[in-house]
Residue frames as qw, qx, qy, qz and C-alpha x, y, z in Angstrom:
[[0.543, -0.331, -0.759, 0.136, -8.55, -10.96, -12.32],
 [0.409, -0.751, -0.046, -0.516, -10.16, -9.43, -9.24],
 [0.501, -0.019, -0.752, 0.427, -8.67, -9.11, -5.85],
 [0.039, 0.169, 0.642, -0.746, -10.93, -6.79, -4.26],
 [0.236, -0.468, -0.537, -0.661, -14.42, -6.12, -4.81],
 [0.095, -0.174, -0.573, 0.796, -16.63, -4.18, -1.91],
 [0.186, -0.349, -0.792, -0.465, -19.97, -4.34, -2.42],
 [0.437, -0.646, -0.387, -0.491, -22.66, -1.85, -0.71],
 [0.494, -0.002, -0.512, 0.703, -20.16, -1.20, 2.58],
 [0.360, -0.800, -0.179, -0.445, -21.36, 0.72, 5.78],
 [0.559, 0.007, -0.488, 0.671, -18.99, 1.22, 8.49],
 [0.346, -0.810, -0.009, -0.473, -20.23, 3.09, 12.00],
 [0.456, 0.366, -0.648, 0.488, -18.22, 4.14, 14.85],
 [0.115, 0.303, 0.847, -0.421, -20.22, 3.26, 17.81],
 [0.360, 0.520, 0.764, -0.129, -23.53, 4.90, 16.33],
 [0.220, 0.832, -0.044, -0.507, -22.33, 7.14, 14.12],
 [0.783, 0.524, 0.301, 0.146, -22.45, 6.02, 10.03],
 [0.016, 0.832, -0.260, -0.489, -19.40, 7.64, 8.32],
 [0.103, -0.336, 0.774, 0.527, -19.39, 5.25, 5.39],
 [0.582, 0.317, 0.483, -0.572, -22.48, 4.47, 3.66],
 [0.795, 0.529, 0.167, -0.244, -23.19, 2.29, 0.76],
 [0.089, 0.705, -0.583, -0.394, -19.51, 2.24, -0.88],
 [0.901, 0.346, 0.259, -0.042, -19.19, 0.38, -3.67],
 [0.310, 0.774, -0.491, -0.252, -15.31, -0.17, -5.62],
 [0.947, 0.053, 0.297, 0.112, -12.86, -2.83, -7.01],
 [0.162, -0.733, 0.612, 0.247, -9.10, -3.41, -7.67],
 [0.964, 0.108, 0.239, -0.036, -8.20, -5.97, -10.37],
 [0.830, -0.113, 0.307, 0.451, -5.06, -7.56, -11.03],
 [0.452, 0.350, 0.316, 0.757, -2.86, -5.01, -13.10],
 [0.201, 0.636, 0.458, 0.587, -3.83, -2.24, -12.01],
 [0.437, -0.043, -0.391, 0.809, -3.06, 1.05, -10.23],
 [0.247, -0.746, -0.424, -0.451, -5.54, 2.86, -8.40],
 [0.166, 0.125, -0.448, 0.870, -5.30, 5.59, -6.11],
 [0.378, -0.724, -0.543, -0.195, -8.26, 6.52, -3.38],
 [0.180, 0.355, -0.103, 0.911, -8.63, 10.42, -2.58],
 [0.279, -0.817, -0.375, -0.337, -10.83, 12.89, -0.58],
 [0.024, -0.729, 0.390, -0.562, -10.46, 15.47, 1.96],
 [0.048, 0.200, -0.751, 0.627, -9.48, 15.09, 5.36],
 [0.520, -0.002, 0.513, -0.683, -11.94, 12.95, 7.60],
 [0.601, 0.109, -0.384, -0.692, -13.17, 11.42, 4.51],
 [0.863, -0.135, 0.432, -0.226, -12.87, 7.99, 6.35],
 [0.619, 0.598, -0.493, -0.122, -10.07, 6.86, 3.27],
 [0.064, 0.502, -0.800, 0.321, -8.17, 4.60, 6.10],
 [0.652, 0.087, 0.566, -0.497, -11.37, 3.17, 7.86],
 [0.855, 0.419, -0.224, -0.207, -12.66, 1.78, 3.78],
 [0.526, 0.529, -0.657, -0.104, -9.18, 0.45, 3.67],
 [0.027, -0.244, 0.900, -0.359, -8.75, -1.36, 6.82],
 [0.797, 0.116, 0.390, -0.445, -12.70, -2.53, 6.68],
 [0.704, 0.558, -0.307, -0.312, -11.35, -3.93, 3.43],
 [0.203, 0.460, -0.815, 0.289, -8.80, -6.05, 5.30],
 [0.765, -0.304, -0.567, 0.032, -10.54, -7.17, 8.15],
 [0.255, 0.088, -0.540, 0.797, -9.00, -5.16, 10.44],
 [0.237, 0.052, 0.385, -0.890, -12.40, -3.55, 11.13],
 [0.219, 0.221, 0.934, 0.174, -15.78, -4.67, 10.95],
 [0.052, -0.161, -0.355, -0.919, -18.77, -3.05, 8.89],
 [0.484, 0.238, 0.644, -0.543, -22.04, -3.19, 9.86],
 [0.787, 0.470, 0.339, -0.211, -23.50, -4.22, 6.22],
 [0.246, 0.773, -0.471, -0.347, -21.86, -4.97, 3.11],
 [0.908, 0.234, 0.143, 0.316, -19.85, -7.88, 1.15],
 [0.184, -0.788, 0.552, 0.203, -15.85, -7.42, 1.23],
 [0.957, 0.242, 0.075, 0.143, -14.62, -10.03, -1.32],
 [0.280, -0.748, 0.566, 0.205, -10.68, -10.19, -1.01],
 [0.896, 0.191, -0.376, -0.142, -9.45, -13.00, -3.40],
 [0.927, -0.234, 0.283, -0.078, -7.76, -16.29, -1.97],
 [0.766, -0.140, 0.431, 0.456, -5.25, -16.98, -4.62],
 [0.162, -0.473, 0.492, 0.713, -3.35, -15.02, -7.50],
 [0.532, 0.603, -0.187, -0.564, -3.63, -15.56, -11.47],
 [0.068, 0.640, -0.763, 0.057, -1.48, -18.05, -10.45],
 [0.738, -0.529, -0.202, -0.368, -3.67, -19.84, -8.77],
 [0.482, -0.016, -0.685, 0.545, -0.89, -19.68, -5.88],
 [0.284, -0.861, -0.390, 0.159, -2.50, -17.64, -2.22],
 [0.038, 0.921, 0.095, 0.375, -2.54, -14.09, -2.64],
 [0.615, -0.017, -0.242, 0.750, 0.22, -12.23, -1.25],
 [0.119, -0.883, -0.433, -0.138, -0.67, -9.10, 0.38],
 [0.508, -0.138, -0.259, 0.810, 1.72, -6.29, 1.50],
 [0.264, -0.755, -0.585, -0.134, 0.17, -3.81, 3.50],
 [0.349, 0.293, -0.126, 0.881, 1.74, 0.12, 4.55],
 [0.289, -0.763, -0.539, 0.207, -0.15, 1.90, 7.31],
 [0.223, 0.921, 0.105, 0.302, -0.19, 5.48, 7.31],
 [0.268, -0.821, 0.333, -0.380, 2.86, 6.96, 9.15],
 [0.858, -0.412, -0.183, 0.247, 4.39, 3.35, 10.42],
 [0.100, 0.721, -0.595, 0.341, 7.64, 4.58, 12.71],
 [0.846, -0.511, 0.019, -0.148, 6.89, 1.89, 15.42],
 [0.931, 0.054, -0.232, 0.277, 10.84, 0.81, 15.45],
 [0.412, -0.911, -0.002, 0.030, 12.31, 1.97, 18.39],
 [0.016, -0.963, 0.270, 0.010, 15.82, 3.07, 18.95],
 [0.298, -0.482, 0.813, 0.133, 17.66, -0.20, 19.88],
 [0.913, 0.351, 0.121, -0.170, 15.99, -2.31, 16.91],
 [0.568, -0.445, 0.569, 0.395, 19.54, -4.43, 15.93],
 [0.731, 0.344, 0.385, 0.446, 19.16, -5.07, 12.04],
 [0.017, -0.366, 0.219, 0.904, 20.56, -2.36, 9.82],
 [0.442, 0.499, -0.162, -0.728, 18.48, -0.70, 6.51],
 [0.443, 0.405, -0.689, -0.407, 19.89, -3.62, 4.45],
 [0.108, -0.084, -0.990, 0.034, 19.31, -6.89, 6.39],
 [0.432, 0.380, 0.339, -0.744, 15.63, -5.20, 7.45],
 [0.596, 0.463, -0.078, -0.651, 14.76, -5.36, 3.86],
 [0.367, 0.280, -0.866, -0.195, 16.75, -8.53, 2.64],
 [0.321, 0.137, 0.781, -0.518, 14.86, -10.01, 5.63],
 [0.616, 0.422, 0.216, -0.630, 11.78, -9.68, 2.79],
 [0.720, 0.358, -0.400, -0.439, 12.86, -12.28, 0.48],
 [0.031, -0.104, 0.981, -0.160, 13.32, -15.25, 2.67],
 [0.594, -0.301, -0.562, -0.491, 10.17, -17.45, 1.88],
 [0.675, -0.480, -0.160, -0.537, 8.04, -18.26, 4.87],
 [0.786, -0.493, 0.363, -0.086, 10.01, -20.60, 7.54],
 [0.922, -0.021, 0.101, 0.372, 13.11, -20.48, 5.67],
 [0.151, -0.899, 0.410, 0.027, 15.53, -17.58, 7.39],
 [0.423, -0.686, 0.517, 0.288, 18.73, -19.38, 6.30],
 [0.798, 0.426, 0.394, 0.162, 18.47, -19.82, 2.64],
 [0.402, -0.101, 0.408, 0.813, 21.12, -18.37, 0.62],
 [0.368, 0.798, 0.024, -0.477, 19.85, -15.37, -1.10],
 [0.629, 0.538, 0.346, 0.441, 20.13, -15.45, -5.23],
 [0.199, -0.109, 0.232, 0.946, 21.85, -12.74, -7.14],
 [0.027, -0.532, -0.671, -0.516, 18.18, -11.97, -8.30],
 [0.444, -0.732, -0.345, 0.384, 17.23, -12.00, -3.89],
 [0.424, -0.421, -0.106, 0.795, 20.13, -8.93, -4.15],
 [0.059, 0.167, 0.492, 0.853, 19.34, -7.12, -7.25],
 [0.227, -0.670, -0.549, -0.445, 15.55, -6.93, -6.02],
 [0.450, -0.753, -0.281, 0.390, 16.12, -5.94, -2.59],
 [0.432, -0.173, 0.231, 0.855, 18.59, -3.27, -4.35],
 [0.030, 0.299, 0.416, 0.858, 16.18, -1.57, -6.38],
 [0.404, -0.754, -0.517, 0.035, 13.45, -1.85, -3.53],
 [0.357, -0.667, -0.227, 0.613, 15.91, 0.71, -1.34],
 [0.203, -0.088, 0.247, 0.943, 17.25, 2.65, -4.36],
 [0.199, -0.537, -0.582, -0.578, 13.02, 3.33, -5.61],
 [0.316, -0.856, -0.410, 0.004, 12.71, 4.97, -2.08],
 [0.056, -0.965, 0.068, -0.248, 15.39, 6.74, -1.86],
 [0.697, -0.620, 0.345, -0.107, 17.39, 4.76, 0.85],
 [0.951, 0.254, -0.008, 0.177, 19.79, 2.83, -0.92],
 [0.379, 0.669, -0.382, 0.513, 23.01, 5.23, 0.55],
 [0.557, -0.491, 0.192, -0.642, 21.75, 4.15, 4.10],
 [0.798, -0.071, -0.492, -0.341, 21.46, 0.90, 3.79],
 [0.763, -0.032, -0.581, 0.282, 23.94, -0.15, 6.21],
 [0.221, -0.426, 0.326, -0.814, 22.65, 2.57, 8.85],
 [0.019, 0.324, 0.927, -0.186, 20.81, 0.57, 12.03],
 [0.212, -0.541, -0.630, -0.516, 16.98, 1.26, 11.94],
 [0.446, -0.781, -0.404, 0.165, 16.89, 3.14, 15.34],
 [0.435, -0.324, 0.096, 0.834, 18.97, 5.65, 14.10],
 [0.131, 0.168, 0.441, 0.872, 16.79, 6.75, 11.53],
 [0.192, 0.069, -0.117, -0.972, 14.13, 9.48, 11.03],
 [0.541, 0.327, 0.682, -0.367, 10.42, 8.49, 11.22],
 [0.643, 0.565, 0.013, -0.517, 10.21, 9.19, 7.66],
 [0.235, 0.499, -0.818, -0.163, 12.92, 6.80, 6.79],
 [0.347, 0.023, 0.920, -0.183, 11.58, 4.39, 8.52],
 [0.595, 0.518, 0.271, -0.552, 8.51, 4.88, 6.64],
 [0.292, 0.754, -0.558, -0.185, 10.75, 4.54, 3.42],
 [0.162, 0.227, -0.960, 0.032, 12.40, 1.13, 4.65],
 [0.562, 0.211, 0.658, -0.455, 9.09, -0.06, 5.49],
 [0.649, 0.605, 0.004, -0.460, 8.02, 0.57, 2.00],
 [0.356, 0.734, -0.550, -0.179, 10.70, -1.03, 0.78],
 [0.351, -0.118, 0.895, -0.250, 10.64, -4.37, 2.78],
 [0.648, 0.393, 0.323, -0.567, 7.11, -4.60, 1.20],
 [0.469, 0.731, -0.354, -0.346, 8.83, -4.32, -2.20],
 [0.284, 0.454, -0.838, -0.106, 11.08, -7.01, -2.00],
 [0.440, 0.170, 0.848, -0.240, 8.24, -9.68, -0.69],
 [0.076, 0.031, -0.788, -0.610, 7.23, -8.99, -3.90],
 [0.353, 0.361, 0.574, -0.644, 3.38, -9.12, -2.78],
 [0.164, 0.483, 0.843, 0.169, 0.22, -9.76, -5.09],
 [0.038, -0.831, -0.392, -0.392, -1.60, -6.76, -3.84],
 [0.379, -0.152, -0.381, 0.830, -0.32, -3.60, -2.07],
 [0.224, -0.850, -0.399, -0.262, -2.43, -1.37, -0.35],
 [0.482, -0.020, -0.244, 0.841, -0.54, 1.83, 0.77],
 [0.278, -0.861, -0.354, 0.235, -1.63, 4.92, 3.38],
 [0.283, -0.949, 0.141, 0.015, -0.03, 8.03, 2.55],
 [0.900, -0.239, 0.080, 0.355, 3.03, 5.98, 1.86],
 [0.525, 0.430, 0.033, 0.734, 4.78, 9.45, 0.27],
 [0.325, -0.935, -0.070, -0.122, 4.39, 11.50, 3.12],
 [0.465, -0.819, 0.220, 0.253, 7.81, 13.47, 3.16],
 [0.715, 0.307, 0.508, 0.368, 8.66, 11.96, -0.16],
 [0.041, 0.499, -0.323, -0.803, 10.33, 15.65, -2.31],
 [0.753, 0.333, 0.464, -0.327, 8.36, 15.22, -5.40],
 [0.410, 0.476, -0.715, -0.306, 11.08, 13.88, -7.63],
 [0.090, 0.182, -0.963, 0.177, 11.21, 11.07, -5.67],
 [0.615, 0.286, 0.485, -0.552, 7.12, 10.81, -5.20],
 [0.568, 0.620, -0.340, -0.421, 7.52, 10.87, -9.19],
 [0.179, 0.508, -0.843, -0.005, 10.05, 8.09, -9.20],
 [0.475, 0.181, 0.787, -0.351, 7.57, 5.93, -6.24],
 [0.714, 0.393, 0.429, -0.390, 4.81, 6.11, -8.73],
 [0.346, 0.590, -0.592, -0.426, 6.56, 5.54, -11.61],
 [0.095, -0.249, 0.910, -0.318, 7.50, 2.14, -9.80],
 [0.429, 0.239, 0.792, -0.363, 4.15, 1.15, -8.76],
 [0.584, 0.506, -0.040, -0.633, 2.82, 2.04, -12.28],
 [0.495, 0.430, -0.696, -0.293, 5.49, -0.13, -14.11],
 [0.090, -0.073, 0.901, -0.419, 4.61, -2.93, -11.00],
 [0.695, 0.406, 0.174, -0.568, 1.08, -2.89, -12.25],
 [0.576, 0.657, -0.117, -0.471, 1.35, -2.75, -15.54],
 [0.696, 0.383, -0.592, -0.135, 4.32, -5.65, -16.28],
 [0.265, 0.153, -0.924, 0.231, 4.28, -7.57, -13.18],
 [0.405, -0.259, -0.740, -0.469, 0.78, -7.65, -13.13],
 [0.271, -0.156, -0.629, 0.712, 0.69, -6.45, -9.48],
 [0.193, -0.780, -0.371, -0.466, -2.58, -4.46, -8.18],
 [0.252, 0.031, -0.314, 0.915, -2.10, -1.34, -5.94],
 [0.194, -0.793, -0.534, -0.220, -4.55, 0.21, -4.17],
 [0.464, 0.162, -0.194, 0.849, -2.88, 3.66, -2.97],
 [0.281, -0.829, -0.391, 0.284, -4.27, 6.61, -0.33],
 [0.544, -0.134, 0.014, 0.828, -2.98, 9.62, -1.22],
 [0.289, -0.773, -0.054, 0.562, -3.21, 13.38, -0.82],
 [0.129, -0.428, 0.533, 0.719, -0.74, 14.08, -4.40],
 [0.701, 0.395, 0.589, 0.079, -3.48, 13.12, -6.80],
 [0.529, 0.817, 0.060, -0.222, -2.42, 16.00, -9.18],
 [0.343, 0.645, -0.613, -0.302, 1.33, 14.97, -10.02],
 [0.322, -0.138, 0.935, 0.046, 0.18, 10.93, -9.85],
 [0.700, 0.482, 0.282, -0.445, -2.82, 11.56, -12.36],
 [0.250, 0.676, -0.600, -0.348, 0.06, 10.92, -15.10],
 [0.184, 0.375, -0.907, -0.059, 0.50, 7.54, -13.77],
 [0.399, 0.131, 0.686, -0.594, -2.52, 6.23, -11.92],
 [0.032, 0.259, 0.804, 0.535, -4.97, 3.76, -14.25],
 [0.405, -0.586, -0.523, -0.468, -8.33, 5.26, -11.60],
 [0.015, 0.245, -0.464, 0.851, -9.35, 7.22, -8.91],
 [0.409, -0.656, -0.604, -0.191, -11.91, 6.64, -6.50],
 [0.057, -0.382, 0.173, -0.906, -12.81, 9.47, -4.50],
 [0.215, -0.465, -0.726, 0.458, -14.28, 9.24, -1.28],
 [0.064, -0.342, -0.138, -0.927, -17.34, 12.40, -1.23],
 [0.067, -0.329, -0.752, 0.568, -20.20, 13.45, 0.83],
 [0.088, -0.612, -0.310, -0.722, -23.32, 15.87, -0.64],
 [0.072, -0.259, 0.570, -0.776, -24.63, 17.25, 2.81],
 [0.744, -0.066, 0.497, -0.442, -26.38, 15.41, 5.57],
 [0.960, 0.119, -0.217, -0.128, -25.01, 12.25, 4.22],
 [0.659, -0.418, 0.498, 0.378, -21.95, 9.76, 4.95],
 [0.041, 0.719, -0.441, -0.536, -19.09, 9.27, 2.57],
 [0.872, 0.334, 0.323, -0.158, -19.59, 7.26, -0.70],
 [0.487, -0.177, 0.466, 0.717, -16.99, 6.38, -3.65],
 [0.601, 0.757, 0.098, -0.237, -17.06, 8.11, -6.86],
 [0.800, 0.053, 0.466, 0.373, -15.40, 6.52, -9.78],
 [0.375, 0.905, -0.082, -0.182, -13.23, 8.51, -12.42],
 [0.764, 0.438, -0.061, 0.470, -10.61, 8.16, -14.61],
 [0.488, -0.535, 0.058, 0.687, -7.12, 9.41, -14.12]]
């Protein structure tokens, strides 16, 4: 099933084009990663894809509902979040358990399942000796880390991550994508992933789209196998 499709995109910042024509698509199961150098505009595609920004031409098709037919779940990772200042009160562990209470119900009992998922969410970044540090004690890459990991246990439809291994040693990049492959591939989960490491995630990654430019143009995808 499709959850994204982007269809002939153009994106200028006041009158200057730095996305022209892009054409790609994410579809249920599958892990795709989207590359290019610096500047290429890889953050701008993603957030026009949201809605966060608007294009000036194009078709942005997001799906509405799952395979399930329940409504899409989305969990979204900006590049670099740190935004949780010093006197934030939860610790590492209620932060992330905080991600499997369903919508307007914060005082359900958690399952032994609730613990066992939020457990492998911190231990697949890394953070799972921490847990019961507060979140204004930690490092801007940790936070990054328990961000990623909050995501994980909402269990999300589609995840669309910036950069989300920046500071990540690269066992433990190895270990993330391992994760988001087997999160594809048997829980049927689509990823759409920014990143910078395409040469030790080509192992796991199902497609790359590359963001490029030939000269005197804007930046377009190009499709390719991992």
């Amino acid at each position: 099933m499709r959850y994204i499709e982007v269809k002939d995109l153009t994106f200028y910042y006041d009158e200057e084009p730095v996305l022209m024509g892009v054409n790609y698509h994410v579809d249920e199961g599958e892990f795709v990663i989207l590359t290019g150098e610096n500047g290429a505009a890889k953050s701008t595609l993603i957030r026009s894809t949201l809605g966060l920004l608007t294009p000036a031409k194009g078709e942005v098709y997001l799906a509405k509902k799952n395979s399930k037919g329940e409504p899409l779940s989305v969990g979204y990772i900006p590049q670099q979040i740190s935004s949780f200042n010093a006197g934030f009160p939860s610790t590492v562990l209620e932060l992330v358990r905080s991600g499997r209470y369903p919508r307007g119900r914060w005082f359900k009992k958690l399952t032994t399942r609730d613990h066992e998922h939020v457990q492998k969410a911190l231990e697949s970044v890394g953070m799972w000796d921490m847990r019961h540090k507060r979140i204004g004690e930690l490092s801007g890459g940790q936070k990054q880390r328990i961000s990623l990991a909050r995501m994980f246990a909402t269990d999300p439809d589609l995840f669309i991550l910036d950069e989300p291994t920046t500071g990540m040693d690269e066992q433990s990049r190895r270990e993330f994508y391992r994760l988001l492959r087997h999160s594809a591939h048997q829980h049927k989960k689509a990823i759409l992933m920014i990143t910078h490491d395409h040469e030790d995630i080509k192992d796991f990654a199902d497609r790359q789209i590359r963001l490029v430019r030939k000269e005197d143009t804007q930046w377009r995808c190009f499709h390719m196998s991992s």
